[in-house]
Every structure is written in structure tokens, then in C-alpha cells.
C-alpha positions as CSV (number, residue, x, y, z in Angstrom):
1,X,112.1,108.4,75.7
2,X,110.2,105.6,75.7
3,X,112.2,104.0,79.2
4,X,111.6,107.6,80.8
5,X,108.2,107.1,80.7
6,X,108.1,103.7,81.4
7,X,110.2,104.3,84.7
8,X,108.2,107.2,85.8
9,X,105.0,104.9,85.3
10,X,106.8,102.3,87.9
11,X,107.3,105.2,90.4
12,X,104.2,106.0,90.5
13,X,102.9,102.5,91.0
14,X,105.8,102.2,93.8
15,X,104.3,105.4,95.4
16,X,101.3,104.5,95.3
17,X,101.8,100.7,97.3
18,X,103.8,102.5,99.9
19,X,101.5,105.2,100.5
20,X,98.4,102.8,100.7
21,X,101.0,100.3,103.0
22,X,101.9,103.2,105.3
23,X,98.1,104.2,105.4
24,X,97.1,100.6,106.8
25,X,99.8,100.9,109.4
26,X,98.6,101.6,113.0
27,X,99.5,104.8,114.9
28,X,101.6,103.0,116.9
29,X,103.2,101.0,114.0
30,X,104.0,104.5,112.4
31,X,105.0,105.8,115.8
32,X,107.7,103.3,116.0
33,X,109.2,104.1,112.0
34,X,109.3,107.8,113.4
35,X,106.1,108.6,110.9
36,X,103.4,110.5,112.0
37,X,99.9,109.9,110.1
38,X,99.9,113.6,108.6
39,X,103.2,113.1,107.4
40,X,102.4,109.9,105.3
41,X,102.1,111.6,102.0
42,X,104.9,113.6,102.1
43,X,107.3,111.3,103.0
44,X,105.9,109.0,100.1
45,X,105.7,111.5,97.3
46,X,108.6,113.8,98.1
């Protein structure tokens, strides 16, 4: 129970760096992964 929560508490930390290392990317830099800006936080938290 205990490593449950503990792993969901790491995902969310995980999430939370890519989505705010995606958000500092250009559009051009996102452009070239194949992400468009609106699409960031899907593709993060999905």
C-alpha cells in the first residue's frame, strides 16, 4: 500500500518535470519531436 502510493507520488513528480521541460521547449523544438504546443499536456498526463 504503502509503495503504491509512493510510486504514484514519483509519477506525478515525473509528470510534472516533463510537462514544465516540454513547456520551455521552442515551437520549433516541439515541431521537430512531432509535438504541437496544445498537445503538451496530453501527451504528458495521458
Amino acid at each position: 500500500m504503502v509503495r503504491n502510493f509512493w510510486n504514484k507520488i514519483v509519477k506525478s513528480q515525473e509528470q510534472r518535470a516533463a510537462y514544465y521541460m516540454l513547456q520551455n521547449l521552442s515551437d520549433r523544438q516541439l515541431s521537430d519531436i512531432g509535438v504541437t504546443r496544445s498537445e503538451i499536456k496530453y501527451r504528458v498526463y495521458k
